[in-house]
C-alpha positions in Angstrom: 0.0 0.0 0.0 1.0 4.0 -0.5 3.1 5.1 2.7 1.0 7.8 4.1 2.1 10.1 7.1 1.3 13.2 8.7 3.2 16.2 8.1 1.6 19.3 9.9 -1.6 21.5 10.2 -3.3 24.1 8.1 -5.8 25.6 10.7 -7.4 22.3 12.4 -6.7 20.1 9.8 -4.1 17.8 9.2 -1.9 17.5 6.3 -0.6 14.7 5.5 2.0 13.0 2.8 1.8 10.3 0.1 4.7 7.9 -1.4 4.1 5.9 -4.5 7.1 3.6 -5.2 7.2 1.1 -8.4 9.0 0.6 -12.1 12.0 2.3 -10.6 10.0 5.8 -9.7 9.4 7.3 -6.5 6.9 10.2 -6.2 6.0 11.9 -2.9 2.6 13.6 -2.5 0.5 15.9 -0.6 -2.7 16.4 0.1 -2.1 20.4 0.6 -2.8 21.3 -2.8 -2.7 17.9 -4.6 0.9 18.7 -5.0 4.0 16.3 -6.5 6.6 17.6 -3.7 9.5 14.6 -4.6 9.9 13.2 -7.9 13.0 11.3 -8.1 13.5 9.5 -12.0 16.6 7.3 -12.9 19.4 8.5 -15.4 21.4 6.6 -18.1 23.5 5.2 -15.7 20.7 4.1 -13.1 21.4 6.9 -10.7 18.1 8.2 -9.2 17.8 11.8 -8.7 14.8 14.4 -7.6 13.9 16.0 -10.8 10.8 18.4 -9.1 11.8 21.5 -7.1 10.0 21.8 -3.8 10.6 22.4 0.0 10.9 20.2 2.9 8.6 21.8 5.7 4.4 22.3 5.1 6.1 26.4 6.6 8.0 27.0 3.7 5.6 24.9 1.1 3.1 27.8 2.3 5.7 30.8 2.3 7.8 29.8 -0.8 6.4 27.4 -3.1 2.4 28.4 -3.5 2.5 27.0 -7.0 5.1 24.4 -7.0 4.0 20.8 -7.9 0.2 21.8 -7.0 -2.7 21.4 -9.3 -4.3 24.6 -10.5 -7.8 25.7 -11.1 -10.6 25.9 -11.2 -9.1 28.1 -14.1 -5.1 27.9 -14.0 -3.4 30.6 -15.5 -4.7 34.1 -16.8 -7.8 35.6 -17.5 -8.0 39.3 -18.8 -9.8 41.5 -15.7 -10.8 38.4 -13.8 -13.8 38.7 -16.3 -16.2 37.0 -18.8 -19.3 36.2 -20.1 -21.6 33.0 -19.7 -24.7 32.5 -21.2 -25.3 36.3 -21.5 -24.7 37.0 -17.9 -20.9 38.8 -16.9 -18.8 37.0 -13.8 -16.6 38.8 -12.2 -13.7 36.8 -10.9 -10.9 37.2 -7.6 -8.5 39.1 -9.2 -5.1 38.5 -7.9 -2.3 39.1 -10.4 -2.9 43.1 -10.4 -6.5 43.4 -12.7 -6.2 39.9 -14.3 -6.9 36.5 -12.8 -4.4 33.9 -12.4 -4.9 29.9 -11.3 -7.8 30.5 -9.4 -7.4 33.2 -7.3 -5.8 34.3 -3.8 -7.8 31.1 -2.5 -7.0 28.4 -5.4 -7.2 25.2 -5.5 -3.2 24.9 -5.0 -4.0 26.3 -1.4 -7.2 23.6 -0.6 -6.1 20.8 1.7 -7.7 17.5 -0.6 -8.9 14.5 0.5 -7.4 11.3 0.2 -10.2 9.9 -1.5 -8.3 6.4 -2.6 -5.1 5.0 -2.6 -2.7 1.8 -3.2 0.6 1.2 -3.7 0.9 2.4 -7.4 -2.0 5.6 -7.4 -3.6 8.3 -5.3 -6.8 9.8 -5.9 -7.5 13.3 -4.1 -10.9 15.0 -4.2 -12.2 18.3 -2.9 -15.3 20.6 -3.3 -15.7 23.7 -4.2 -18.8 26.0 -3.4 -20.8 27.6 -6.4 -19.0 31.4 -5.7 -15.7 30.2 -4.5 -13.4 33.0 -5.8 -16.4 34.1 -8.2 -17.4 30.7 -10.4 -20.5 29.7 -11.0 -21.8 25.8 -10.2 -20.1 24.2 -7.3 -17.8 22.1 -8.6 -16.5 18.2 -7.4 -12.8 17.5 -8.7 -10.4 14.7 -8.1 -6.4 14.3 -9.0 -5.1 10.7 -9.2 -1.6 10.2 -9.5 -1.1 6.6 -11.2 2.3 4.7 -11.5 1.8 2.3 -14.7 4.4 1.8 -17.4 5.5 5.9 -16.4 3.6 8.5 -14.6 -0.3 9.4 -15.1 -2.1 12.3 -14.1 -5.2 12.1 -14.4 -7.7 15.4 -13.2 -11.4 15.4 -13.5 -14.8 17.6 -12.7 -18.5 17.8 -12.4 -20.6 21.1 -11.7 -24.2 21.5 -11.2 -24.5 24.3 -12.9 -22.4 25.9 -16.5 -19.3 26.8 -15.8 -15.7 26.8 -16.7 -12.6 24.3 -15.3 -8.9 24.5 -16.9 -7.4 22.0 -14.3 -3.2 22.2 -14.3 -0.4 20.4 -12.4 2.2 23.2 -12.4 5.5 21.1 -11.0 8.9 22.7 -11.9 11.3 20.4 -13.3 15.1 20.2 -13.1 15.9 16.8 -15.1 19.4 17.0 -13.6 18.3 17.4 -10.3 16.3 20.0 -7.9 19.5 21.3 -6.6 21.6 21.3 -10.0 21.3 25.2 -11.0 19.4 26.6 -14.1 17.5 24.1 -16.9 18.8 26.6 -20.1 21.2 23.8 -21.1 18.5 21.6 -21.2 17.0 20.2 -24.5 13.5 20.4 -25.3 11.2 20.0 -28.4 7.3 20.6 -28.4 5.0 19.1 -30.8 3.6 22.9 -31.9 3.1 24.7 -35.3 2.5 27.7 -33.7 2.0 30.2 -30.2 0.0 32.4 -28.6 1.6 35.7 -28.3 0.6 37.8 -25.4 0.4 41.3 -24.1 2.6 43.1 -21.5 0.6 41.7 -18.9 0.9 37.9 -20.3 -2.7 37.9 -21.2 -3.2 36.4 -25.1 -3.7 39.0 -27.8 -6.0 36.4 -30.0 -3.3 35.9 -32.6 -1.9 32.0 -33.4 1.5 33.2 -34.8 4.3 30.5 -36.4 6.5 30.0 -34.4 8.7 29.6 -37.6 11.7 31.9 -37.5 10.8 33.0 -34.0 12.6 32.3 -30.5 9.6 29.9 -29.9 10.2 27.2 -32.7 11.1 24.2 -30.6 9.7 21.7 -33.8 13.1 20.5 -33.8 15.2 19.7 -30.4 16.9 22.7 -29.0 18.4 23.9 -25.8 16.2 25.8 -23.5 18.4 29.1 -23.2 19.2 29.0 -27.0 17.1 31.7 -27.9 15.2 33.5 -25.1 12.2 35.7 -26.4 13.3 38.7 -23.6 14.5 39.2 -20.0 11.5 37.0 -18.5 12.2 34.1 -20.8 9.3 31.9 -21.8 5.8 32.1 -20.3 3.7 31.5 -23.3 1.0 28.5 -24.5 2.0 26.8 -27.4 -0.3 25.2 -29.6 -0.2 21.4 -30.4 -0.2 20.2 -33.5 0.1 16.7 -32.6 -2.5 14.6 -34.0 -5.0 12.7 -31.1 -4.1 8.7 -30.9 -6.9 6.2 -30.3 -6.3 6.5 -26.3 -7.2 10.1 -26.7 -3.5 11.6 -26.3 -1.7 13.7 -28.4 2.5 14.1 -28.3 3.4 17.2 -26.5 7.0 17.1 -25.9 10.4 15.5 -25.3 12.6 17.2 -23.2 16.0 15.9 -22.2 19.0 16.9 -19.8 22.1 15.8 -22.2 24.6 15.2 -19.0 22.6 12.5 -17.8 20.9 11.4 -20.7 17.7 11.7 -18.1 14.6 11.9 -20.2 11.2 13.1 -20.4 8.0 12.5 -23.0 4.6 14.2 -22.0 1.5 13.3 -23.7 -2.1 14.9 -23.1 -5.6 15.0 -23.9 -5.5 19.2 -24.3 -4.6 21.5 -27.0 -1.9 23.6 -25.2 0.8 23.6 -23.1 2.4 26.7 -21.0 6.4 26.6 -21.2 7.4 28.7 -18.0 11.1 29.3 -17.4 11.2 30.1 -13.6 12.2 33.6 -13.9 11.2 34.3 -11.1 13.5 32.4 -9.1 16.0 34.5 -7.4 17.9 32.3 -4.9 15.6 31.2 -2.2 15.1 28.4 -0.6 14.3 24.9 -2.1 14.8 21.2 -0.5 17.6 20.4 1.6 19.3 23.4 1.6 19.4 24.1 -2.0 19.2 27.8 -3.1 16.9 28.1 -6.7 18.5 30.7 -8.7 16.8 32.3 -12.1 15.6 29.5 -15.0 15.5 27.0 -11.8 13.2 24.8 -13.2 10.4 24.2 -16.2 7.3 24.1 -16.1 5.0 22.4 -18.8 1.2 23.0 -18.0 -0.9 21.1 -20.7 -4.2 23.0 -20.3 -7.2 24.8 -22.4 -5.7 28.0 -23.8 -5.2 31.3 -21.5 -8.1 33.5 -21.6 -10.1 30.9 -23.2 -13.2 32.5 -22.1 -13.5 35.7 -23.9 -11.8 34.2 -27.0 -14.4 32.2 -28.7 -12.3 30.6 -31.5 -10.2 29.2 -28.7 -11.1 25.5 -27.6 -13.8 25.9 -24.9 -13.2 25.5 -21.3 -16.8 25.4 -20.5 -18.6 22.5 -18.4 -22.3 22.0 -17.9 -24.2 19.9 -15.8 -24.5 15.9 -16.8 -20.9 16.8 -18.5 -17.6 15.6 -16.9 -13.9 17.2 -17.6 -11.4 15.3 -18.3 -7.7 16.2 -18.8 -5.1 13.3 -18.8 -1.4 13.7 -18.9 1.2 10.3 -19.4 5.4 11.0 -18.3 7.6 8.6 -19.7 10.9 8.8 -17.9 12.4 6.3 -20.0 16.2 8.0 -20.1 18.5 8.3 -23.1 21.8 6.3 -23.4 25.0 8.7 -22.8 
């Protein structure tokens, strides 16, 4: 069975920890935020390292790391004013990231301590509610996370509402394929299955625009090294849009990224039509696990998700969920490494 402990209290209730050991991974979980906190992945040579940045104490989870490793929602990343429109009526969302919203709000679901709603030795599932106006959605909404090891790692995140409304469910872990601790991720190769991008705004928020990412910092079509060609100071925090075509088991290819000291690998597939590269910019030193400091470009993260701003962009794929209709987003890791 999963080893399950207790690691500390968020108000009067208890927080507690989840390891999932098998096929030669080892993740630890947590139910505060439904968060991957230890990811540790073999290289070439069989040596395992943690490839997810993260803290050791629930303190500085809470202080340092609101995003790292959690799942995001009900909508994660931006929407313009914290505003749209739904069946004629205008909703006014928490708006947190100056006028805009971002992954649900000052009270997300990256802050909500889940419930361990199932669990063995190879999967978790975590569920929590969320009350119709919670952070200013319509419909309450149920979700659950499962973490499944089986031939690499699944994440699987789901929802029901009883009433229309709108769910972009992310995981939003920051990986380091050469370990947590080992400095910046701009020597680190990556290609993403994407024809083109959505440019955005000086606020981040898409301007409506799919541009080719031919001839443009953003072309990863064909393997490249993260820091290669950085599209400004801030470096990458932009949705790119898959091109991938669906397979039979309802993924699509997203990307291969790939640390070429230790040959460690990693192929994501999903069931959406976008993933957000983010560089870890913002990282300027502070703490991370075991007394590692996490300077700029720390980590990557790779959110596969509905487009940014989906709502008040029509020709994007829908985020919207009605009653009697269940979302679905699915997301497959295959850590296989390469030989060095």
């Amino acid at each position: 069975m999963a080893g399950i402990g207790d690691i500390g209290r968020i108000g009067n209730v208890n927080v507690r920890s989840v390891t999932l050991e098998a096929e030669g991974l080892r993740l630890r979980l947590m139910t505060f935020g439904a968060r991957l906190a230890e990811l540790w992945v073999p290289d070439a040579q069989g040596r395992m390292a943690d490839i997810v940045l993260g803290h050791d104490s629930l303190d500085d989870w809470q202080r340092h790391g609101r995003y790292l490793g959690a799942t995001c929602g009900r909508y994660a990343n931006r929407i313009a004013g914290g505003r749209f429109t739904l069946d004629g009526r205008e909703v006014q969302l928490d708006r947190n990231e100056a006028a805009n919203h971002l992954h649900g709000g000052a009270s997300g679901f990256d802050l909500k301590v889940w419930d361990i709603e199932s669990q063995s030795d190879r999967h978790v599932t975590f569920a929590c509610l969320s009350a119709a106006g919670e952070m200013g959605y319509p419909g309450a909404l149920a979700a659950r996370v499962t973490y499944r090891i089986d031939g690499g790692l699944w994440i699987r995140m789901e929802a029901v509402s009883d009433a229309p409304t709108i769910v972009n469910l992310v995981n939003h872990a920051y990986f380091n394929l050469a370990g947590h601790a080992s400095g910046d991720v701009l020597d680190q190769v990556l290609q993403i299955e994407a024809e083109h991008f959505l440019p955005v705004d000086d606020q981040l928020i898409p301007t409506g625009t799919l541009r080719p990412v031919a001839g443009s910092a953003f072309d990863f079509r064909a393997a490249r090294a993260i820091g290669a060609v950085l599209p400004g100071f801030g470096g990458f925090d932009h949705n790119f849009c898959l091109s991938s075509a669906v397979g039979p088991d309802g993924l699509r290819p997203c990307l291969v990224a790939v640390d070429p000291a230790s040959g460690r690998r990693m192929r994501l597939a999903t069931t959406e039509p976008g993933v957000q590269l983010y560089t870890g910019a913002h990282f300027d030193g502070g703490p991370g696990k075991a007394g590692a400091r996490y300077p700029r470009f720390a980590g990557f993260a790779v959110e596969t998700q509905r487009f940014p701003d989906s709502p008040n962009h029509p020709e994007f794929p829908s985020p919207r969920l009605d009653p009697g209709q269940a979302y679905r987003h699915l997301m497959h890791f295959d850590f296989t490494p390469d030989a060095v």
